[in-house]
TIMI-516453 format. One record per residue (C-alpha): x, y negated, z negated. Coordinates in steps of 0.02 Angstrom, whole numbers, plus 50000, padded with zeros to 5 digits. Each point is the difference from the previous one (the first is absolute). Example, Ala and Ser with C-alpha at 12.3 -4.5 7.8 and 13.67 -1.06 7.14 Angstrom:
2
506155022549610
500694982850033
//
This chain:
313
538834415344255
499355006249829
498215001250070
500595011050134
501575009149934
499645006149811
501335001149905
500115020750005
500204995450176
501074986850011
501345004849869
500225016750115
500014990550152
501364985949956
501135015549935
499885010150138
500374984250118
501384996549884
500495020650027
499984999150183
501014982950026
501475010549884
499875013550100
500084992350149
501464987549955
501025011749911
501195014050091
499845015949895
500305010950154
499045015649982
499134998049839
499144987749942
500804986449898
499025000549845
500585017249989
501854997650075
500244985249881
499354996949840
500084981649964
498645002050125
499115008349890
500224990449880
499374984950088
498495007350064
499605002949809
500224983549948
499154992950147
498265011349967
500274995449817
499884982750052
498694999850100
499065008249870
500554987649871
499344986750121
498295007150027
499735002349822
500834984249943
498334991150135
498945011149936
500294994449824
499924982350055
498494998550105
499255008249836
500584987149903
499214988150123
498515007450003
499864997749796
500344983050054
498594995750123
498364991449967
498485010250018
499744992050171
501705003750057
499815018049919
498555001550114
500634996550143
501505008849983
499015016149961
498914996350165
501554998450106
500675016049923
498465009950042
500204994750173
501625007950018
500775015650024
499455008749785
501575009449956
499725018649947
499355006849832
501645011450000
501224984150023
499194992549873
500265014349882
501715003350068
500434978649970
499255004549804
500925014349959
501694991350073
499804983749911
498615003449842
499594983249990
498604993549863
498484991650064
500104980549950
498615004049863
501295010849903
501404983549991
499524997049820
500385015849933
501705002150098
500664981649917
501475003249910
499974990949814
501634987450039
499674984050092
501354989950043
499614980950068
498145007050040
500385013850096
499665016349968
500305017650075
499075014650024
500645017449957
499795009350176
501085016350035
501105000150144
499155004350139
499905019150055
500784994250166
501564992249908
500235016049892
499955011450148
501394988750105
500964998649837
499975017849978
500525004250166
501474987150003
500725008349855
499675017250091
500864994050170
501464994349893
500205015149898
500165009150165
501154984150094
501265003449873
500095017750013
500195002350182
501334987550012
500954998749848
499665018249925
499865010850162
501304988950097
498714994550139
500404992650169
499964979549962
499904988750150
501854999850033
500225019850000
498405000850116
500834987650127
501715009149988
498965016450023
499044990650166
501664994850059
500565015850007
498715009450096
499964983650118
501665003250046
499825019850006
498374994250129
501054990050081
501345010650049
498685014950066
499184986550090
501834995450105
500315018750036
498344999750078
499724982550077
500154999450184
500514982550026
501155000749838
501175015650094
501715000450000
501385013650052
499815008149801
498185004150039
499675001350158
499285019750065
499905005650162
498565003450075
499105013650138
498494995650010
499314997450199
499224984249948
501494989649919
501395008250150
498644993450118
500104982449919
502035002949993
500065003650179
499094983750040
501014989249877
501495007650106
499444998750173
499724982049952
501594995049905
501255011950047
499895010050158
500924984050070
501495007749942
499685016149948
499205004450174
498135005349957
500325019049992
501304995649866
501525004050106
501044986449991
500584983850124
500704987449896
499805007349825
500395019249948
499235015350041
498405002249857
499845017350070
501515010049958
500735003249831
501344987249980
499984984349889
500834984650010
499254994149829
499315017549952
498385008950019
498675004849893
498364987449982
500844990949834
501324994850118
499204996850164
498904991449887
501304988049935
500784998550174
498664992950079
499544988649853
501644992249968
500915002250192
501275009450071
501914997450014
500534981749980
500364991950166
499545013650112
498535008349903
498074998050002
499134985849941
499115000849819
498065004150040
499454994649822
499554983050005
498965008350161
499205017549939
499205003349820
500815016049915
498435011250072
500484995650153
501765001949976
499435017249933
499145004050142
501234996450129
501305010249911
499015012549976
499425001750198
502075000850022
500115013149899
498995011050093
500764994350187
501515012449918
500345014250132
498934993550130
501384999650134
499574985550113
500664998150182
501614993050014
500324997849803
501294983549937
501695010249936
499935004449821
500704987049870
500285000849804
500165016549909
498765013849969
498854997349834
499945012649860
498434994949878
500985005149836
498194999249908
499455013950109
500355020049927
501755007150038
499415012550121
499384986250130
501734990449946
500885014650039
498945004050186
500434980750034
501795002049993
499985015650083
499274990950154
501164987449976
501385011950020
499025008750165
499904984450072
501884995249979
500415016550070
498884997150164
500874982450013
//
């Protein structure tokens, strides 16, 4: 791999692998999670200074193996390198300035003057490389501290109540809006020709049995005049057919048979079979509706025609 990959290529490579597998494996929602959490940030840090550690840490020692060598083996390692891929003059300058190692010539005058058992050291300076990581460590921590224990940052536990939160505020806009998660609190009524056209099929097929097609009537009520048995409206129509009728004597409970849209639908296309007079209408049953959500002046024309229509009777 070396004699294809260098190791200004590989190092970038395995990190940005490493980058993508966290990215893909980790839920961070809309941002990305080196930026939405910052142990992941952390971790990519220690992984590139790693993998820079490791590549110099070879480097070093295939050095020292070189010293090593016979001059045969030294030739043939050299002839084995020049048939491989050369690494660049400016990685080779970068790899020097990062690490400022001495050439193996120079050992003698870098031996410190203590010797314990026979061995010796050499005074080398920390590598550049070190420095700068050590340096930034300290920086990341000044900064660490005073975001969450100065500035009173969001930890982990504060950004998961936070989450929770707007989960459940999502949550609750998604119900009013869901079709198949309807009920009588959210349900709307609609006009459109397209949805009263599906509501009038839904009924020809599931109800006209008893409500006569045109909506007049034969063994359940009248759908066309403006009495109620279990009031009007498309909240309540909405729960009726859902949940049944009258116990005993009432309709059957259509929800284990329609979804809510459908439900929706159907109550919806009843709605607007109001006032159409059919031939030879059932007898009104139930009470006339009054929508107390709607304004006072269409309360007050409601009971007004309630009244007219007591009169006529």
């Amino acid at each position: 791999m070396k004699k294809f990959f260098p190791a200004y290529i590989r190092v970038p490579l395995i990190f940005f692998i490493g980058f993508a597998l966290m990215e893909y494996f980790i839920d961070s929602g809309d941002k990305p999670a080196f930026i939405k959490f910052p142990m992941v940030s952390v971790f990519l840090l220690v992984f590139l200074f790693i993998l820079i550690a490791i590549e110099i840490t070879l480097s070093a020692v295939n050095r020292v193996l070189y010293q090593l060598m016979t001059p045969e083996e030294k030739a043939k390692a050299d002839y084995e390198e020049s048939l491989s891929l050369k690494e660049s003059t400016w990685y080779k300058d970068l790899m020097h300035k990062l690490t400022k190692t001495q050439p193996m010539e120079r050992e003698g005058d870098l031996l410190m003057d203590h010797d314990y058992d026979g061995i010796k050291e050499l005074d080398n300076n920390l590598p550049p490389w070190w420095v700068y990581l050590f340096y930034i460590c300290i920086i990341f921590g000044v900064i660490y501290f005073a975001k969450y224990e100065m500035f009173g940052g969001d930890d982990q536990e504060m950004e998961l109540k936070k989450e929770m939160a707007q989960a459940k505020i999502d949550v609750d806009e998604y119900l009013k809006t869901a079709p198949d998660l309807m009920d009588e609190k959210t349900v709307v009524l609609l006009t459109d020709a397209p949805s009263l056209e599906a509501g009038k099929e839904i009924f020809t097929t599931n109800c006209a049995a008893c409500h006569r097609a045109d909506g007049g009537g034969q063994i359940g009520p009248n759908l066309t005049d403006d009495r109620w048995i279990l009031g009007g409206g498309v909240k309540n129509l909405f729960h009726t057919i859902t949940n049944g009728g009258r116990d005993g004597k009432g309709m059957i409970a259509w929800k284990g048979t329609l979804k809510p849209k459908e439900i929706q639908k159907v109550a919806s296309y009843i709605l607007s079979l109001q006032g159409s007079n059919p031939k030879d209408p059932k007898e009104a049953e139930g009470e006339v509706w009054v929508d107390d959500s709607a304004p006072k002046t269409d309360a007050a024309a409601a009971s007004t025609q309630k009244d007219t229509t007591e009169v006529k009777k």
